[in-house]
MMTF fields as JSON, N, C-alpha, C and O atoms, coordinates in Angstrom:
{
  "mmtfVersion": "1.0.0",
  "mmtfProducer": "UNKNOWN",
  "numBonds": 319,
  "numAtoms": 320,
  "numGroups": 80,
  "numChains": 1,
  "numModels": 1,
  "chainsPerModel": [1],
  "groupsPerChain": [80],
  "chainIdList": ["A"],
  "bondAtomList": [4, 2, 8, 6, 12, 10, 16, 14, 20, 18, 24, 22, 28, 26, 32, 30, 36, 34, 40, 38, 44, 42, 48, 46, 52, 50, 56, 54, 60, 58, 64, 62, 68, 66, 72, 70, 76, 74, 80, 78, 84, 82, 88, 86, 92, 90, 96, 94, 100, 98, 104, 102, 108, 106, 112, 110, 116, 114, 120, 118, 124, 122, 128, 126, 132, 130, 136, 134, 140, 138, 144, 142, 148, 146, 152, 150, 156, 154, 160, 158, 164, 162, 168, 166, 172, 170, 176, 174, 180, 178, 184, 182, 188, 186, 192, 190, 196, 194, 200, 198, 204, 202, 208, 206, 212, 210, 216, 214, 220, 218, 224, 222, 228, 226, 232, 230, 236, 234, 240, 238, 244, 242, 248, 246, 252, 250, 256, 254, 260, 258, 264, 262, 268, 266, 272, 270, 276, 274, 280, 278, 284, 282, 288, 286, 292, 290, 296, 294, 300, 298, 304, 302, 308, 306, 312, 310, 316, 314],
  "bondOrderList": [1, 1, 1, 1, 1, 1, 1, 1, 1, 1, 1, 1, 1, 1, 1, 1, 1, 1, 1, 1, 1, 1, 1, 1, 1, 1, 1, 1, 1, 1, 1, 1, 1, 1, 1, 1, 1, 1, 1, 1, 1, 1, 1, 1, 1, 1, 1, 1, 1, 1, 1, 1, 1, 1, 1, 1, 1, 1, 1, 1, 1, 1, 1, 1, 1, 1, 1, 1, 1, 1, 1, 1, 1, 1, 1, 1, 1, 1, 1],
  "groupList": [{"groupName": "UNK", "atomNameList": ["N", "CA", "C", "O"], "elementList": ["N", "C", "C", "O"], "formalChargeList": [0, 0, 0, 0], "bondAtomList": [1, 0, 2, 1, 3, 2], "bondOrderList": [1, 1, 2], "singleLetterCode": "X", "chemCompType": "L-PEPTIDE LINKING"}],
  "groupTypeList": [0, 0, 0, 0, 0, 0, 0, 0, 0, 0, 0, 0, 0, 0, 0, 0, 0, 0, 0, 0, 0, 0, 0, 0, 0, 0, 0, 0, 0, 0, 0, 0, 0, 0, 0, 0, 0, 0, 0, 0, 0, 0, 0, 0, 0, 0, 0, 0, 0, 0, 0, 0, 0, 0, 0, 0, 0, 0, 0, 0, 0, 0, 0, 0, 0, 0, 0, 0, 0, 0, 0, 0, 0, 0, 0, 0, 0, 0, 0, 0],
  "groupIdList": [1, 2, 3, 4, 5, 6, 7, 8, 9, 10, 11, 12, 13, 14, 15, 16, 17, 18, 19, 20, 21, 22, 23, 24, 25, 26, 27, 28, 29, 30, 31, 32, 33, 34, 35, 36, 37, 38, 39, 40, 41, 42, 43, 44, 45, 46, 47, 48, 49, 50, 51, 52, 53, 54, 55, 56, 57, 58, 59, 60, 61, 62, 63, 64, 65, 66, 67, 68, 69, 70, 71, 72, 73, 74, 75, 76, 77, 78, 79, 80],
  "secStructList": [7, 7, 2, 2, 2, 2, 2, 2, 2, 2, 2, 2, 2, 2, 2, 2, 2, 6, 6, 1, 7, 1, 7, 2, 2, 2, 2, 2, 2, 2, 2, 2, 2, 2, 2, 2, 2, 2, 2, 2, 6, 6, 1, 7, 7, 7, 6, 6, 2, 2, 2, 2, 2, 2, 6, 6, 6, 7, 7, 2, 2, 2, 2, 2, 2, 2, 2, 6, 7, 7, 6, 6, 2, 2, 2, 2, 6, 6, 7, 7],
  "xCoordList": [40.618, 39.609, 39.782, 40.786, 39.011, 38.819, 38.887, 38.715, 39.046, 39.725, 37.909, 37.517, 37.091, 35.864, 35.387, 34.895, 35.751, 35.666, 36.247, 35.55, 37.54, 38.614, 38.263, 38.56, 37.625, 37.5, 36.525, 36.414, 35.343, 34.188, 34.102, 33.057, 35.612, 36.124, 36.774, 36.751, 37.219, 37.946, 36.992, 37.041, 35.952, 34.911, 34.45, 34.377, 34.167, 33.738, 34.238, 33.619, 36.135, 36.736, 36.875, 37.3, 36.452, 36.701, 35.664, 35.802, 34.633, 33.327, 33.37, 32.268, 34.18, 34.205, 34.794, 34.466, 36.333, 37.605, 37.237, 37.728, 36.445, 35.416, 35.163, 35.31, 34.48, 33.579, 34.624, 34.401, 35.753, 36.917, 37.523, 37.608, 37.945, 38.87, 40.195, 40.537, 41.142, 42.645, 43.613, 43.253, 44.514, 45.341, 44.519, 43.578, 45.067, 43.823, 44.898, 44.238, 46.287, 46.378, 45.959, 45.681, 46.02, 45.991, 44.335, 43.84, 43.662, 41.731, 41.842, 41.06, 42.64, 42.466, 42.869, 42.12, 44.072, 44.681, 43.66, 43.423, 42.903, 42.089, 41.09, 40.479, 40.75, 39.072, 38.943, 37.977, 40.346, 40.282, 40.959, 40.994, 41.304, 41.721, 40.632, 40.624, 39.661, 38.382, 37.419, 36.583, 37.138, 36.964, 37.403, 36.61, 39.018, 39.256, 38.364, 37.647, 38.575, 38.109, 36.662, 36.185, 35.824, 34.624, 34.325, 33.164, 35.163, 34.827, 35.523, 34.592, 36.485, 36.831, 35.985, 35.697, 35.019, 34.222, 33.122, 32.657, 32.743, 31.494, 31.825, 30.961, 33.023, 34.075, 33.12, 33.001, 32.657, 32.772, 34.255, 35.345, 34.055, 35.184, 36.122, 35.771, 37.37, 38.444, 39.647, 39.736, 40.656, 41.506, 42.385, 43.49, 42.226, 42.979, 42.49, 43.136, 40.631, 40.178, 40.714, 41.3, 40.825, 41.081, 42.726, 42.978, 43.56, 44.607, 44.887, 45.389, 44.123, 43.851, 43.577, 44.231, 42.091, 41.984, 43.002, 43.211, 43.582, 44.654, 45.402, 45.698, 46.011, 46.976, 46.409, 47.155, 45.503, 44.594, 44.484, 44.069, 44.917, 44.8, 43.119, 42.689, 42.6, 41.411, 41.396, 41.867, 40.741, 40.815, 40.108, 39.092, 40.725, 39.795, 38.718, 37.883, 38.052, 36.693, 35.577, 34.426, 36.412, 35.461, 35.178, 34.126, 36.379, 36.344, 35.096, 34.285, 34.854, 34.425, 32.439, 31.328, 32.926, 31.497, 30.718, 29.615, 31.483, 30.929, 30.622, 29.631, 31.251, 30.835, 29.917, 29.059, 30.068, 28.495, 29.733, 29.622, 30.532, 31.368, 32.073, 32.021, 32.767, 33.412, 34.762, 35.258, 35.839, 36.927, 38.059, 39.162, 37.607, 38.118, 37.945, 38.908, 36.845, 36.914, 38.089, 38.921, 38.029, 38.31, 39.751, 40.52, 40.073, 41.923, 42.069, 42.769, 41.145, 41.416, 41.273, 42.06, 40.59, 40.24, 41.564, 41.573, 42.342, 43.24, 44.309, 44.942, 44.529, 45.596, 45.362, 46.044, 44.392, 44.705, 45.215, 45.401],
  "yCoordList": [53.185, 53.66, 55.171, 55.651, 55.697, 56.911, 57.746, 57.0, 58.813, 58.788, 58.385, 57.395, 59.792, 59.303, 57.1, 56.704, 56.43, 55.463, 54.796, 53.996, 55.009, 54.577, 54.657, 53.697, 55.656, 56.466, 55.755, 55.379, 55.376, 54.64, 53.42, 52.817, 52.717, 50.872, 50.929, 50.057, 52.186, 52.001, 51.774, 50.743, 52.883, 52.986, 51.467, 51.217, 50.545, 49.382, 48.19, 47.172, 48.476, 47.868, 47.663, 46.613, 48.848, 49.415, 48.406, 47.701, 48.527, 48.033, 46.578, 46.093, 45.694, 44.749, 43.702, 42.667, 44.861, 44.27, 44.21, 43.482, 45.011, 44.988, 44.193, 44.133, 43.165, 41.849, 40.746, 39.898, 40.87, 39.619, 39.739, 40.854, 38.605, 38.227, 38.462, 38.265, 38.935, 38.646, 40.173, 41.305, 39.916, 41.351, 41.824, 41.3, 43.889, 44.642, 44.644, 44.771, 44.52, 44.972, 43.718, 43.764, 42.837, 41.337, 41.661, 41.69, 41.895, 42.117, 43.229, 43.307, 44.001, 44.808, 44.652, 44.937, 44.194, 43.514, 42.717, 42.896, 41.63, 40.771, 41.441, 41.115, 42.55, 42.999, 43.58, 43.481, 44.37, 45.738, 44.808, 45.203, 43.848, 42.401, 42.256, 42.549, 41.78, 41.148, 42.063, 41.345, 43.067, 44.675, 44.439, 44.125, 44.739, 45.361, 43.906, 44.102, 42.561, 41.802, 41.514, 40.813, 42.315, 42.211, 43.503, 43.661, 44.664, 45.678, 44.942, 44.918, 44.33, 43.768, 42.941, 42.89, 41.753, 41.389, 41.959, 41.36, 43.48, 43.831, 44.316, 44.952, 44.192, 45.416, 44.245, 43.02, 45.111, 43.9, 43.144, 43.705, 41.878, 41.065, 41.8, 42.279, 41.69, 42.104, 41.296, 40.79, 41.363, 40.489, 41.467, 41.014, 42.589, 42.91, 42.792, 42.639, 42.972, 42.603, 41.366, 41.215, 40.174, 39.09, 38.773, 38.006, 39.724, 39.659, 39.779, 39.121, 41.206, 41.66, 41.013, 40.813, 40.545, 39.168, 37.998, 37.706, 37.412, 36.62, 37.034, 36.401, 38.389, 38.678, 38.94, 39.414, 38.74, 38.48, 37.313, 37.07, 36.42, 35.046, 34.325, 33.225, 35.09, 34.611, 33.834, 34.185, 31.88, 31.05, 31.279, 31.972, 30.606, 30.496, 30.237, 31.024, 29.307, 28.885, 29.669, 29.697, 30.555, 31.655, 32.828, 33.405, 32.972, 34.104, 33.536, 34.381, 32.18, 31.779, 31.712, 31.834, 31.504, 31.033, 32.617, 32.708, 33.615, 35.08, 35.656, 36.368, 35.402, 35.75, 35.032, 35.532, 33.861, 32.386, 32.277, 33.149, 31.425, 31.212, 30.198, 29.994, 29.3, 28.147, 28.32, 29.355, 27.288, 28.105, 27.557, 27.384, 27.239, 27.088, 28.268, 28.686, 28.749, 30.633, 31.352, 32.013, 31.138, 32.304, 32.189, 33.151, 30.998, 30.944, 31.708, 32.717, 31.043, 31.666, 32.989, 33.473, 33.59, 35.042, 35.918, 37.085, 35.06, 35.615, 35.574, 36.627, 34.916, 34.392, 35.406, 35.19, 36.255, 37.137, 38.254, 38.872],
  "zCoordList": [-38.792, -37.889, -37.671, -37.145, -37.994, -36.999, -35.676, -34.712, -35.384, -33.651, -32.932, -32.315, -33.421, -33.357, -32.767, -31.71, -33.779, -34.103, -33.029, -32.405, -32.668, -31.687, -30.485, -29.773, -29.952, -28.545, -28.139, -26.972, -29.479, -28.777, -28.705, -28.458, -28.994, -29.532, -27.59, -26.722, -27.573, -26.42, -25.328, -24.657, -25.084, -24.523, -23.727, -22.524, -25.003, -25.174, -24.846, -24.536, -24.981, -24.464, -23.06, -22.579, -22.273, -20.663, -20.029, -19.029, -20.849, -20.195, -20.573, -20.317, -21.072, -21.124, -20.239, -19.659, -20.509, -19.896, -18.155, -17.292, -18.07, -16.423, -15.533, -14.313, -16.871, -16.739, -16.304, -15.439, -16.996, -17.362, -15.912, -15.396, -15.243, -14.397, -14.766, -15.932, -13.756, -13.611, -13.93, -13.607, -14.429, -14.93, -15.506, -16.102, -15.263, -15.7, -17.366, -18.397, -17.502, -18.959, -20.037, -21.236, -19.297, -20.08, -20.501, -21.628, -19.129, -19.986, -20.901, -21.848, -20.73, -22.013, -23.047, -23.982, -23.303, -24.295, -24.995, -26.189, -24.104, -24.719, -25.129, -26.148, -24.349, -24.669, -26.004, -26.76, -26.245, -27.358, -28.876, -30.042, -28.452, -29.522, -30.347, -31.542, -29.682, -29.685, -30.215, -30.763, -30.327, -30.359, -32.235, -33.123, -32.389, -33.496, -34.34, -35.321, -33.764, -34.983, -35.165, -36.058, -33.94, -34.732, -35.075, -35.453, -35.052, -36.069, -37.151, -37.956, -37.741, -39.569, -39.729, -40.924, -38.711, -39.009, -40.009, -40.979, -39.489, -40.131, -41.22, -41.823, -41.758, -43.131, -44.332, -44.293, -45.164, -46.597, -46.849, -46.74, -47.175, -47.84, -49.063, -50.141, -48.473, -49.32, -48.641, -47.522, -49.853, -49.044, -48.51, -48.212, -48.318, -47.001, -45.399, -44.363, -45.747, -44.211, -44.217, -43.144, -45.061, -44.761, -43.824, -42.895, -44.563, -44.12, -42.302, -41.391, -42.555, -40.894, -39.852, -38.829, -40.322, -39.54, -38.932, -37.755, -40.195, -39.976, -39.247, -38.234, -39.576, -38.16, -36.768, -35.911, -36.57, -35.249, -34.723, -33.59, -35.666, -35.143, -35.623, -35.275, -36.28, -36.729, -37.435, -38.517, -37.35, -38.178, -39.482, -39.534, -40.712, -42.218, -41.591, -42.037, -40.478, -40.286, -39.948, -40.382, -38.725, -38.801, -39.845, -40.122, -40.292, -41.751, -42.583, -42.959, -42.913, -43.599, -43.065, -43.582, -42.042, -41.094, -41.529, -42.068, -41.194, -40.524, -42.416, -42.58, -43.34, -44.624, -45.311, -46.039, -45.103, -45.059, -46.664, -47.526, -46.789, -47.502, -47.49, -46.277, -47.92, -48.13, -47.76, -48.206, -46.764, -46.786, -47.373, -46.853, -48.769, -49.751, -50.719, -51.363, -50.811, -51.289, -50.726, -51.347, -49.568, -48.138, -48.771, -48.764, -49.304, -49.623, -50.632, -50.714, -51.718, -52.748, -52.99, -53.804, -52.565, -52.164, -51.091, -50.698, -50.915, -49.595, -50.926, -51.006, -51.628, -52.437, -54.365, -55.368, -54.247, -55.225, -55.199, -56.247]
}
């Protein structure tokens, strides 16, 4: 990402984490989480966005759902 890019993820995060109940670092934590994976969401498929994802905790189902893809691709595609 870009700082550009960053400043306005953060931006976004502020105004989210707003909305959310409870600890202010925990809503942010969650907000700016949530943030980075639907910016890799919008990345074209590669298996490093794929990777990324995964370390987000993002299931094959949604990887698969959000590319309109099988997630039996999604493996095999993670696995070259």
């Amino acid at each position: 990402m870009q700082f550009k890019q960053m400043q306005a993820s953060m931006k976004k995060a502020v105004s989210l984490a707003k909305q959310m109940e409870g600890d202010w670092q925990a809503r942010m934590k969650l907000a700016f989480r949530s943030l980075k994976v639907e910016h890799y969401m919008k990345q074209p498929i590669s298996k490093e966005i794929i990777e990324k994802l995964l370390l987000h905790n993002v299931s094959y189902r949604r990887i698969a759902k959000n590319y309109d893809m099988t997630r039996k691709a999604v493996k095999t595609f993670d696995n070259i």
